[in-house]
N, C-alpha and C positions, 0 to 999 in steps of 0.2 A: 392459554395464558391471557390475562386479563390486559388492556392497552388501555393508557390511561391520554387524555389527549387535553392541552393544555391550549387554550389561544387568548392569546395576550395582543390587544392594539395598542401599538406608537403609534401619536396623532404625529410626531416628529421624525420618525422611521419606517412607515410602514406598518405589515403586517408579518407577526413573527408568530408560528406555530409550531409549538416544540410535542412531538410524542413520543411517551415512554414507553419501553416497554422490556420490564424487567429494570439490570441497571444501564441500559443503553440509551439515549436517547439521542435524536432526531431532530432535526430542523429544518424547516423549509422559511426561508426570509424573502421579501418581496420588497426591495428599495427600487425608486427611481423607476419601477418597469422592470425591474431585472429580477429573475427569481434565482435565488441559489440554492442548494442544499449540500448539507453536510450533517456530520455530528459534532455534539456540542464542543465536547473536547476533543477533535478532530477535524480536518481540514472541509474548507471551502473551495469547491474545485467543479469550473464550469466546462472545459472541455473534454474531450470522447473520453471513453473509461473502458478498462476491460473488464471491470468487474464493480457489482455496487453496493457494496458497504464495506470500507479498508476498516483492518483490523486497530485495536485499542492500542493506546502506548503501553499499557500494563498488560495487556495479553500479548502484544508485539513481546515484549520482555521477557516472558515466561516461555516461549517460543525460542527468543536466542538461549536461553537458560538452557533448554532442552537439546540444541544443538553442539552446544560446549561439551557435553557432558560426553560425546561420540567422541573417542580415543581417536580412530583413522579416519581420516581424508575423506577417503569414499565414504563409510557409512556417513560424516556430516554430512555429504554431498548430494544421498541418499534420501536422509533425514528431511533434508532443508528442503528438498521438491516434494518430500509428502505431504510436509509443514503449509507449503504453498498452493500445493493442488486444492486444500480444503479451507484455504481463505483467501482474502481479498489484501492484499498490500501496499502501500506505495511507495514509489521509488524511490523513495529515501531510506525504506527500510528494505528492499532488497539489495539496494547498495551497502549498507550493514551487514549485510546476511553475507552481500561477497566478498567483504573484505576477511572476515571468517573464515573462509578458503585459503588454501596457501598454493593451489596450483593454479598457475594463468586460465590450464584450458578447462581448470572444473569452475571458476570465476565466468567464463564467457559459455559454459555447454548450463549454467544454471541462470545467467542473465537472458540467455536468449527464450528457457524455458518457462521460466517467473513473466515475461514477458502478458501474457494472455489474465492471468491474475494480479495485475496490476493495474489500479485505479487509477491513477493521475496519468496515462499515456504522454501526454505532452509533456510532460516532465523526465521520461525516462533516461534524459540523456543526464540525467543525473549521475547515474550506475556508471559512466563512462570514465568516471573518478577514481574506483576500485579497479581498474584494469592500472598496469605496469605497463604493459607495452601499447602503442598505435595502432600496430596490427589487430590488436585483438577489438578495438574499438572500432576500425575498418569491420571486421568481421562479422559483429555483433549488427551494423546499419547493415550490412547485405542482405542477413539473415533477416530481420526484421520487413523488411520492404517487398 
């Protein structure tokens, strides 16, 4: 696959290098000393990761599309950890993914498993939103830690 690499100087910003490749592309930004990266249409995100490259909003999309379409419980439940095993996510969208669930403990047995594919870590307490009950939000930090 051909990688096309683009680098543009801000005498005002910086140094911004964006590569394509395919229709995904890349960013690595350098303000002030700080370097970050992300995707373009995708998040900016400087702390630990479990994973590195979080999926597209438009692929994120076609993904829940996919999951809807599972009749029972289980097989969504199913679905959504295969869906996740072979991408990258962030915890705004496996918060989406749990609220999809209708049983508490298939919500906290697929929070705690999305966990390891899931790029923004410090953000994960996001997911804690889709849990109904405390306990299960107790549950989820044990397992985690």
């Amino acid at each position: 696959m051909k990688t096309t690499i683009i680098i543009t100087i801000f005498l005002s910003l910086g140094l911004l290098l964006v590569a394509q490749t395919g229709s995904n592309q890349d960013f690595i930004s350098m303000s002030n000393g700080a370097i970050e990266i992300g995707q373009e249409d995708g998040p900016v995100y400087n702390g630990p990761t479990g994973c590195s490259r979080p999926l597209l909003h438009d692929d994120f999309e076609m993904m829940l599309s996919k999951l809807g379409k599972q009749p029972f419980e289980k097989d969504k439940l199913s679905a959504a950890k295969q869906l996740v095993q072979s991408n990258c996510l962030q915890s705004k969208q496996v918060k989406q993914i749990m609220l999809r669930l209708s049983f508490e403990e298939h919500r906290l047995e697929f929070a705690q498993f999305a966990y390891p594919f899931t790029y923004d870590l410090d953000n994960y307490d996001l997911v804690n939103d889709a849990f109904k009950f405390s306990s299960s939000v107790q549950k989820l930090k044990e397992s985690l830690n």
